[in-house]
Steps between C-alpha positions, in 0.01 A plus 500: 500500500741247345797648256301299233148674584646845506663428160195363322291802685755712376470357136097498535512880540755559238253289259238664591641852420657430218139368324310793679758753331418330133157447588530212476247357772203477201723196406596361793235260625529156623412335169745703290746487756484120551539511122758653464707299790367157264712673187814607702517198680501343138802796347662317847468117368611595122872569646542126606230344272758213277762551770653163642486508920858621471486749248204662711747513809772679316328773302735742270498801715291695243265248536513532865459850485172457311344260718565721754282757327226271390501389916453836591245571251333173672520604894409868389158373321466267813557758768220733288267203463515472912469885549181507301349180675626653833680178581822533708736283256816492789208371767344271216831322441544468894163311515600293173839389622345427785188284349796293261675483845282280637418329102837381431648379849861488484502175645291353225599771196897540511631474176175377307307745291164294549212673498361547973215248384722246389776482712 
């Protein structure tokens, strides 16, 4: 097991005790759950929504400390989304990288940010 894998495993069970201890499992089902991920992913965008490209590279550090909250609150919805579906997110994003691997060739990708079926 990867550092990564044993971290997100680690995180998985953590999740998972900390909603059985509220019971909160009675919630926690793929549709709520992807739900929820949908609304934090949007708390995530409203920090750099107006923001010039620079602006969004140097946030205040306040700001920075709140993104880093709403992020959280987006991998932790995402790791309990992939607990409930029983999908193994680190060996999911092995087989991803690996699938865009072979989409966006370096050779014919470098420095673009076309889209594999129009390079």
């Amino acid at each position: 097991m990867t550092k990564t894998t044993d971290n997100l495993e680690r995180l998985r069970a953590r999740l998972a005790e900390f909603a059985a201890e509220r019971d909160w499992e009675q919630f926690h089902n793929p549709k709520n759950l992807a739900m929820a991920l949908a609304g934090e992913a949007g708390e995530l965008l409203e920090h750099f929504q107006w923001l010039t490209f620079e602006q969004a590279a140097r946030l205040p550090r306040e700001t920075r400390a709140e993104v880093a909250l709403e992020a959280a609150d987006v991998l932790l919805f995402l790791v309990r989304l992939c607990d409930k579906l029983g999908i193994d997110l680190a060996a999911a994003c092995e087989r991803k990288l690996a699938l865009n691997a072979k989409k966006y060739p370096v050779a014919k990708a470098r420095g673009r940010a076309t889209k594999y079926n129009k390079l």
